[in-house]
C-alpha positions as CSV (number, residue, x, y, z in Angstrom):
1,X,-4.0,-19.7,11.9
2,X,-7.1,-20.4,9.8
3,X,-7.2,-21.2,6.0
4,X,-8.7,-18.2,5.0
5,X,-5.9,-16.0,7.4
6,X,-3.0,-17.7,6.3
7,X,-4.9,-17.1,2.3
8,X,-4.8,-13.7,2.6
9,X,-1.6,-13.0,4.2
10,X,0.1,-15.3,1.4
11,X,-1.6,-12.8,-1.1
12,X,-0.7,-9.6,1.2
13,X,2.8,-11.0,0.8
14,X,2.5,-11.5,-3.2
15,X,1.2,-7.7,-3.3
16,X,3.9,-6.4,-1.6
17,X,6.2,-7.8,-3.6
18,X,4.3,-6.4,-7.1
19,X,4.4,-2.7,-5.1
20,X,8.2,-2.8,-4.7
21,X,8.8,-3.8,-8.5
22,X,6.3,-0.7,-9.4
23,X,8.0,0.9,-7.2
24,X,11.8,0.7,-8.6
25,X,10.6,1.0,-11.9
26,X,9.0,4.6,-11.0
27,X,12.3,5.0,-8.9
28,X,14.3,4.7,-12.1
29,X,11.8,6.5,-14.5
30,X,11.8,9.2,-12.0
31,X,7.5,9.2,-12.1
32,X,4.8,8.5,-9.9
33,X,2.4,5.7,-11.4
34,X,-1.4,5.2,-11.0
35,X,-0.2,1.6,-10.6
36,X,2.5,2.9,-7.8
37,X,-1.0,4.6,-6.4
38,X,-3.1,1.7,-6.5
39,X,-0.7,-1.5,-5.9
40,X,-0.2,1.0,-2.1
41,X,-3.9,1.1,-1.3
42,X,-4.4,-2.6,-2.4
43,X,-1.8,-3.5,0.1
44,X,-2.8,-1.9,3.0
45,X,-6.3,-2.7,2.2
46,X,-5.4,-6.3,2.1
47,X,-3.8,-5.8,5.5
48,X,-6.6,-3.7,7.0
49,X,-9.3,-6.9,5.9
50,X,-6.4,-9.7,7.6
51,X,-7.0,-7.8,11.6
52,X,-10.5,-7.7,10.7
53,X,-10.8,-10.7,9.5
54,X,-9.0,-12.5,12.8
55,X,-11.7,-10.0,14.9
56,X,-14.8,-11.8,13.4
57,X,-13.5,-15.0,13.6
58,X,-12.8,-14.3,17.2
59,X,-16.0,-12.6,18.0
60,X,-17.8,-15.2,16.2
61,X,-16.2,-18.2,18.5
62,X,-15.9,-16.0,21.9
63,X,-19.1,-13.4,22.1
64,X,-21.5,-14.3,19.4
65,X,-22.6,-17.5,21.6
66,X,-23.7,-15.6,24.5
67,X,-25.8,-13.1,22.4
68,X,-29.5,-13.0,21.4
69,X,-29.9,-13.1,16.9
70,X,-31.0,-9.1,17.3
71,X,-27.8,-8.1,18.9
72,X,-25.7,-10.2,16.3
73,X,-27.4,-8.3,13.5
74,X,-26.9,-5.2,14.8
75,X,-23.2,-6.0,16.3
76,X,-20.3,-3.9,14.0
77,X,-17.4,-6.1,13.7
78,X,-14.1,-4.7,12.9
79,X,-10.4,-4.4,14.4
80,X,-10.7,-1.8,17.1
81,X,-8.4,1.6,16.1
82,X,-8.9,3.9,19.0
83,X,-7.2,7.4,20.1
84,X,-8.9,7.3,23.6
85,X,-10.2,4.9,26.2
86,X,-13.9,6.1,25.8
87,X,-14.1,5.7,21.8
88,X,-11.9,1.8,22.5
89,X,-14.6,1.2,25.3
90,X,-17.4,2.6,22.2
91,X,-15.7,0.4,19.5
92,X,-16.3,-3.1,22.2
93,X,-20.1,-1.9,22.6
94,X,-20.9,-1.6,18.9
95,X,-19.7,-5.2,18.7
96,X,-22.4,-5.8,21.7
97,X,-19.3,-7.0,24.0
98,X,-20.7,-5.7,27.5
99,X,-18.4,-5.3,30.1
100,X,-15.4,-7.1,28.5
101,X,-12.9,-6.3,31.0
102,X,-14.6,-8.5,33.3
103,X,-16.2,-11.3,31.0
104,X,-13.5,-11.7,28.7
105,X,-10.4,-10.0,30.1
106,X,-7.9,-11.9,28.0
107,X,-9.3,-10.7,24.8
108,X,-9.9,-7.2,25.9
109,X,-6.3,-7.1,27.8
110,X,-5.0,-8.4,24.0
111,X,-7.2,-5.9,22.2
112,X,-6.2,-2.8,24.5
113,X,-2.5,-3.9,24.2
114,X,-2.9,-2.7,20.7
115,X,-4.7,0.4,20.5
116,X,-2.4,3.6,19.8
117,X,-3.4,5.1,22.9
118,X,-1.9,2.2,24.4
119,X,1.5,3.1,23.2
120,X,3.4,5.3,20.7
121,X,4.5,1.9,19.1
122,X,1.0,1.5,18.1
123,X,0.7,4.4,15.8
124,X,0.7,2.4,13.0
125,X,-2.3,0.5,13.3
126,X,-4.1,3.8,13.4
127,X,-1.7,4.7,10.1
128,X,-3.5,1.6,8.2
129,X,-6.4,2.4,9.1
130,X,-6.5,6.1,7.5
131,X,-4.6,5.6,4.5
132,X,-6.3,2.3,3.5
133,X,-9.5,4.6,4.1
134,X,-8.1,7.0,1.4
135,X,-8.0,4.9,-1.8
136,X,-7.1,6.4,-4.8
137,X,-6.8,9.4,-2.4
138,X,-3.2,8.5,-1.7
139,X,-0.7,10.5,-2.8
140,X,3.5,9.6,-3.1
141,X,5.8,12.0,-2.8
142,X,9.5,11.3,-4.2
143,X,12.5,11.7,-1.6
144,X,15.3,12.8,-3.8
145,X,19.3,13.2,-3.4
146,X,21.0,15.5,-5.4
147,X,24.1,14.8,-6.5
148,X,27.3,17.0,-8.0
149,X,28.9,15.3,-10.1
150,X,33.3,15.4,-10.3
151,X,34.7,17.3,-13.1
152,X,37.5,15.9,-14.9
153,X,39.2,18.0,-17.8
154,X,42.4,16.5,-19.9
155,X,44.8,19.6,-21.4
156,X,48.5,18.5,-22.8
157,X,49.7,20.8,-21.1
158,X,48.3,20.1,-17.3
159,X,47.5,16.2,-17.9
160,X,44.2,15.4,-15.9
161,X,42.8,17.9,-13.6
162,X,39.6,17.2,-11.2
163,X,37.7,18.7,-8.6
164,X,35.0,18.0,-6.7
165,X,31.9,20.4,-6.8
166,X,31.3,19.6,-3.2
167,X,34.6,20.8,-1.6
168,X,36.2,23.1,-4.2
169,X,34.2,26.6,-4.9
170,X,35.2,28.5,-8.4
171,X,34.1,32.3,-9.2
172,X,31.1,31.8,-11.1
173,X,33.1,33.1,-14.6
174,X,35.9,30.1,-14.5
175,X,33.0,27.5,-13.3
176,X,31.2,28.2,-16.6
177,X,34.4,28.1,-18.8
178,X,35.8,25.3,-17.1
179,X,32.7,23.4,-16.5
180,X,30.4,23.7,-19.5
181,X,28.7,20.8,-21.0
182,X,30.1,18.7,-18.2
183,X,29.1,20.4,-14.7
184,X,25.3,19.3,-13.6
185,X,23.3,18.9,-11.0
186,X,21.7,14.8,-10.7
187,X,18.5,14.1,-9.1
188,X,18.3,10.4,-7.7
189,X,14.9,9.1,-6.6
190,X,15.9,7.1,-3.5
191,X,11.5,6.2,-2.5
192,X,8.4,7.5,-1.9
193,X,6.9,8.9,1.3
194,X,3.4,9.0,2.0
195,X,2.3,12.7,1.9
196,X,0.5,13.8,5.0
197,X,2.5,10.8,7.2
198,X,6.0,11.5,6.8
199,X,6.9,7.9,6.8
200,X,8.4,5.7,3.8
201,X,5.8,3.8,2.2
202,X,7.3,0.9,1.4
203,X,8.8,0.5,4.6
204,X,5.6,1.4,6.5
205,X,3.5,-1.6,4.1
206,X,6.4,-3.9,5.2
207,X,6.2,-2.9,9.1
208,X,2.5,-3.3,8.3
209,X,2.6,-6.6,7.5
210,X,4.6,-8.0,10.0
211,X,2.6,-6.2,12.5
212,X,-1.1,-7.7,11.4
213,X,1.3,-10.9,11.2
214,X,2.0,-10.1,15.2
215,X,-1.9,-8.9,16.0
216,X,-3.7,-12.6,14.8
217,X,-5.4,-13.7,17.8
């Protein structure tokens, strides 16, 4: 791995730790931060620039060599993230790599092994590549547990009674009397998911990382 790789994923690494600090403190604070917002994109942005990053330096050892200086200006170098084989095939070409299955059939078998039409395993790559795309766009939804908490009453006369909300129903009249000031509901803020995904975010940037990690060529 190259200076500059192993740079950024040492930062990529630094930034994820920063988002799961933000992240337990707006846990516990039960809020979502423009920080929270911003530390996510910067992540994934960081990650989306390390599999670009390794396609460059491969294209620029590999297939800039065999091409005239107009096609390397015009050549559009990025990771390819493709949903078909046409628009994968589409992505090679604007990187002026003609007929890559048969020139450079390692690179395109490595390249092709990666693409989420390739597998269902893939999905994330084309995840990264729409949320990074987003920005400040992103938005984190909490997933919350409620909890009922156990009631516990002290009478001379009974010693300590408790129940448990979850298993033991009362008519709505002796709930009050027995209950009031002390029965509530509790919200916990276990993490965020990213809306519009489904997934956890911070386990998705985690995944994430180790998966550019995997996709270095």
């Amino acid at each position: 791995m190259d200076k500059d790789l192993e740079s950024m994923f040492t930062r990529a690494e630094e930034l994820l730790g920063e988002l799961e600090e933000e992240y337990n403190s707006c846990l516990h604070a039960k809020n979502v931060s423009h920080e929270a917002i911003h530390r996510t994109h910067e992540v994934l942005e960081k990650l989306k620039s390390t599999i670009n990053h390794t396609m460059t330096k491969t294209w620029t050892k590999i297939i800039a060599p065999g091409l005239s200086d107009e096609k390397k200006k015009k050549s559009q170098i990025s990771f390819p993230t493709s949903n078909n084989s046409d628009n994968f095939r589409s992505a090679l070409g604007r990187m002026m790599m003609k007929d890559p299955d048969k020139t450079h059939g390692n690179l395109y078998d490595f390249l092709l092994s990666k693409q989420p039409f390739s597998s269902g395993e893939n999905q994330w790559i084309r995840t990264l590549s729409d949320v990074s795309g987003e920005g400040k766009h992103i938005r984190l939804i909490p997933q919350i547990r409620v909890e009922r908490r156990r009631i516990r009453l002290k009478k001379p006369e009974l010693g300590e009674v408790s129940w448990d909300l979850d298993k033991v129903k009362f008519g709505e009249g002796v709930k009050a009397k027995i209950g009031r000031g002390v029965i509530k509901k509790v919200e916990i803020w276990v993490s965020f998911i990213l809306e519009g995904y489904g997934i956890n975010a911070l386990g998705f940037c985690k995944e994430a990382y180790q998966k550019c990690f995997d996709s270095t060529i």
